[in-house]
N, C-alpha and C positions, 0 to 999 in steps of 0.2 A: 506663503512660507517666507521666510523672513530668512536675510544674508547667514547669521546666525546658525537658521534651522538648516541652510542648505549643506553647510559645515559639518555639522553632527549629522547627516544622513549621509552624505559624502564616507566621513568616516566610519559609519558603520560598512557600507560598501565595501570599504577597503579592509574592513575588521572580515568581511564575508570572503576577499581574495584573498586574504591572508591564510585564513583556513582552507579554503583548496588548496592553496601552494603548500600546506602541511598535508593534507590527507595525502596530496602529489609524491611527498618527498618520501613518507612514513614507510613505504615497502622498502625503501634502500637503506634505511634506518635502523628498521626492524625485520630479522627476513624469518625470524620465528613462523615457523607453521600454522599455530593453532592462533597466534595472535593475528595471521592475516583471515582466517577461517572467521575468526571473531565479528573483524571489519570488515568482510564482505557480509554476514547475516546482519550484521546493525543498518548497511547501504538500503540492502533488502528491505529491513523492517521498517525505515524511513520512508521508501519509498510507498510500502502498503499502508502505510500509515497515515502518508499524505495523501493516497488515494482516498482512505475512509474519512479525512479531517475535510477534503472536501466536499463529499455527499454531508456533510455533518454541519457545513459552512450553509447550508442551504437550506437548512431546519428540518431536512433528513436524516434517519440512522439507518442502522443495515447492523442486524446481530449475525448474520451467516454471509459476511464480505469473503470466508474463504472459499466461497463458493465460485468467484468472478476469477480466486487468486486461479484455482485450478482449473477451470476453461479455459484458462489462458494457457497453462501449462499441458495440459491435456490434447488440446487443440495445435500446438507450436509441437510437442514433441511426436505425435504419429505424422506432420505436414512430413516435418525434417526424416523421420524413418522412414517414408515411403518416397524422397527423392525431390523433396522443395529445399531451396536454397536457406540457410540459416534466420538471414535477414527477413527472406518472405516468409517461411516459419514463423517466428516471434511477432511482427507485425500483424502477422493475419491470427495468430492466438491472441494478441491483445484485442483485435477487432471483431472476434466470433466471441470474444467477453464482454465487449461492449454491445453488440447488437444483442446477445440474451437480457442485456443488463435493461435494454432498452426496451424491449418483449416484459420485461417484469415491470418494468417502468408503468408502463402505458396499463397493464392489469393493476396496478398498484398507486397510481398515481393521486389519486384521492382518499387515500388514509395519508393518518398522520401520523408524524413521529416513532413511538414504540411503536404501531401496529404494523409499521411497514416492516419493523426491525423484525419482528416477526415472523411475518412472512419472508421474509430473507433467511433465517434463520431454519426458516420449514424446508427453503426450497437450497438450504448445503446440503440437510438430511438428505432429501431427494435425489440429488445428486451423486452422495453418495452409495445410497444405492441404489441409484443406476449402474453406474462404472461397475459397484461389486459384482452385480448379475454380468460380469463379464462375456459368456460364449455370447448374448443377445448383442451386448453392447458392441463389443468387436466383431462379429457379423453383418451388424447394421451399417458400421463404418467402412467397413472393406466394400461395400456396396457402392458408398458414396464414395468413397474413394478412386475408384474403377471410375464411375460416372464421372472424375475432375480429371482423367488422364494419369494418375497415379498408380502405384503399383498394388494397393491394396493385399497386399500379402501379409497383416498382421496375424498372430496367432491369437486363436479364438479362447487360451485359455491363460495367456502371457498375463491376465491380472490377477490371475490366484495367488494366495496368500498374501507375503508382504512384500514381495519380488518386484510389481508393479511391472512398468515398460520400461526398461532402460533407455538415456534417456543421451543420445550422443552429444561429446563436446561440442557446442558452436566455438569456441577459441580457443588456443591452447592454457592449458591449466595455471598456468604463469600468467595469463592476463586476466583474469577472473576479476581478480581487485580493480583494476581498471576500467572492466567492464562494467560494473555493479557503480563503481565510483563516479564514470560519467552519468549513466543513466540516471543516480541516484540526483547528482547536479540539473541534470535537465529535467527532469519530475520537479525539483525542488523549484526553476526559475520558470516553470510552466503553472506551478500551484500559484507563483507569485504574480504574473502577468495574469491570470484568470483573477486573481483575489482583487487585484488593481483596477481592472477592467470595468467595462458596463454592464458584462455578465455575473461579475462579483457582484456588483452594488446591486445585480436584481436576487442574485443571490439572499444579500444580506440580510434586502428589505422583507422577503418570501420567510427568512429565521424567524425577523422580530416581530412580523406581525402579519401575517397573510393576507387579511380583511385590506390593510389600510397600505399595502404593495399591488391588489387589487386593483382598488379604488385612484392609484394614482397612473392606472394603466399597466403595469407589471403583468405579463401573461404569464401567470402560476406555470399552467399545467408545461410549457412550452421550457421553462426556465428549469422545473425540476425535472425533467426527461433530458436535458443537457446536462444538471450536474451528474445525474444516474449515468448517461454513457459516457463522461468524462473520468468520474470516479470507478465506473469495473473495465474502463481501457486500461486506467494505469495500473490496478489489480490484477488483469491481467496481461500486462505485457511484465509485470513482476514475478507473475509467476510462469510465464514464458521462458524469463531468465534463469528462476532458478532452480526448474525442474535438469537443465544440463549441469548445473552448478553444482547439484545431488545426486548425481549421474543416476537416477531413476524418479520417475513419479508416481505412486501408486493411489490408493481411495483417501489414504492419511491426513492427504492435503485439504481435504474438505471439512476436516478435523475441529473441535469447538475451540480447541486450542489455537488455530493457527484465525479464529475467526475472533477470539478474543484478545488474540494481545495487541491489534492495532487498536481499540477500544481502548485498552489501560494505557497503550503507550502513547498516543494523544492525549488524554484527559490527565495522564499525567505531567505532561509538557503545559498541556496550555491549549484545550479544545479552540476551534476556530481563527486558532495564529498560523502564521507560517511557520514560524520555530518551534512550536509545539511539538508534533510529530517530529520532530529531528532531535531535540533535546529529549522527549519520551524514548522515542529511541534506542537513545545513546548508554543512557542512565538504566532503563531496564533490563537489556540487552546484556549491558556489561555485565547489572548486577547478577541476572538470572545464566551468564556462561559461568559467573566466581562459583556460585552455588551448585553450578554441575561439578568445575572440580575441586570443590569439597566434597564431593560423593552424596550432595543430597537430591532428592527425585520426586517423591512426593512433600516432601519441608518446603523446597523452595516453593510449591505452589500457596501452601498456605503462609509463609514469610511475602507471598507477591500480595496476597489477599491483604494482609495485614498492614502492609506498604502503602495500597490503592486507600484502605481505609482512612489510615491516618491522612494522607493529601486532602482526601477528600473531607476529610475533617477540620484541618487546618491551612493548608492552600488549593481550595477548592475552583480557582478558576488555574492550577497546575504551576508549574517551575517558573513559566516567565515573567509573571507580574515579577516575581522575588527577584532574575536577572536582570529585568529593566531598573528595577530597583539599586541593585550593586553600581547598573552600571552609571547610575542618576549619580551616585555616590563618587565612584570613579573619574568620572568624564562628564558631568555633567548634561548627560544626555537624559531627556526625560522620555517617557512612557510615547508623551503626544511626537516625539520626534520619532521613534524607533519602527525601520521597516518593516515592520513585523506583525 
């Protein structure tokens, strides 16, 4: 890399601190309600999204990721109501989403591509109705629960209807933004040390061509069983967060909606970058809260349809080519410079 390049990467870094110290400032700026509401679900959707963009990095897909979101949530919110501290709540629901992640892994580890998305996609169903057969599921829990020294005293019929578990604050309602906002930063500089790494580039080789990442010593099987429990840890330690954020969690979460918009909101940034999922994001996010309060419900899903279409018709590898592009134009920065 050349004095030059080190200049333009330099400053994109600083283009990076710059935007924290705004997201930082933005709540004392703006103390509107629904517009913090807004930016903690975009932190949220960023960081599920970077979770999906990197099983996606690895020449993996997953059509039912909201399966990982809600183990995570599911798991962190009965620790925390039977008497586990915030911290080990959250952490251990992100970690009982990774070790399932890792259980599917290893059954699924030799299909490819769509067929694993598939099976991902089979086993939210299933998930979800498990949890709905609620008196079995919370019966089975209060069991194990008792068995970890816990109080096991959930009720056997707390998941009926749409009520779910309530789901108590881990911080007070004023630091939400904050909370979503770091997290959301350290997800984002953890996609980027993986992507950088020598786990990335076995990644990368395992994308483009399996046979010949092989052949050069790359152990497949080893490599994509680390991006699966890498990607449904951050899945679910997202959805760990933001089942107290929604002060309940119910079967919803398992939902094909909450399994598809990390799908559009990567491929609409820019599958396989770092900026992708952030800029997907940003852009959908925003666009699909405007469309709620225009009063639309079922439009906006087909206006999202009609969105993904077009991208993928005319910027099909997503947003960022086009912003490396501006910013080639700007500052002189090209594509081959850009951390991204």
């Amino acid at each position: 890399m050349t004095g030059t390049q080190h200049i333009r990467t330099y400053a994109m870094y600083l283009a990076y601190l710059f935007m924290v110290v705004i997201g930082l400032a933005l709540p004392m700026a703006i103390t509107d309600d629904f517009f913090n509401r807004v930016m903690v679900l975009t932190f949220f959707f960023i960081m599920f999204s970077t979770s999906w963009n990197l099983l996606a990095y690895s020449g993996q897909a997953s059509l039912g990721h909201a399966a990982f979101l809600g183990i995570g949530g599911f798991a962190s919110t009965i620790l925390i109501i039977n008497g586990a501290s915030s911290i080990i709540g959250v952490l251990v629901g992100a970690l009982a989403s990774s070790l399932v992640g890792l259980f599917l892994g290893i059954l699924c580890v030799r299909l490819k591509e769509w067929f694993l998305g598939l099976v991902t996609f089979g086993f939210a169903i299933i998930m979800a109705a498990i949890v709905n057969e609620s008196s079995v599921f919370i019966e089975s829990l209060n069991g194990l629960l008792g068995a970890t020294g816990l109080s096991g005293n959930l009720d056997p019929h707390m998941l009926g209807g749409s009520l779910g578990i309530y789901s108590p604050n881990i911080v007070p309602r004023a630091h939400y933004y904050y909370l979503f906002f770091f997290a959301m930063v350290g997800t984002i500089l953890a996609s980027h040390v993986i992507i950088r790494s020598k786990i990335g580039f076995a990644f990368a080789a395992i994308r483009e061509n399996q046979a010949e990442a092989g052949m050069m010593g790359v152990d497949i099987t080893r490599y994509k069983l680390i991006a699966f429990m890498i990607s449904t840890f951050m899945a679910g330690f997202a959805g760990a967060l933001f089942a107290p954020y929604n002060y309940f969690i119910n079967p919803e979460i398992f939902s094909i909606h909450n399994s598809f918009m990390p799908i559009i909101m990567t491929i609409s940034g820019g599958i396989g970058t770092i900026g992708g999922p952030i800029i997907g994001a940003l852009v959908i996010n925003l666009v699909w809260e405007q469309m709620g309060l225009w009063g639309m419900s079922i439009d906006r899903l087909l206006i999202l349809g009609f969105i993904l279409v077009l991208e993928i018709l005319f910027l099909p590898r997503g947003l960022m080519p086009l912003i490396g592009k501006l910013l080639n134009k700007v500052s002189g920065i090209t594509s081959r410079d850009m951390p991204l």
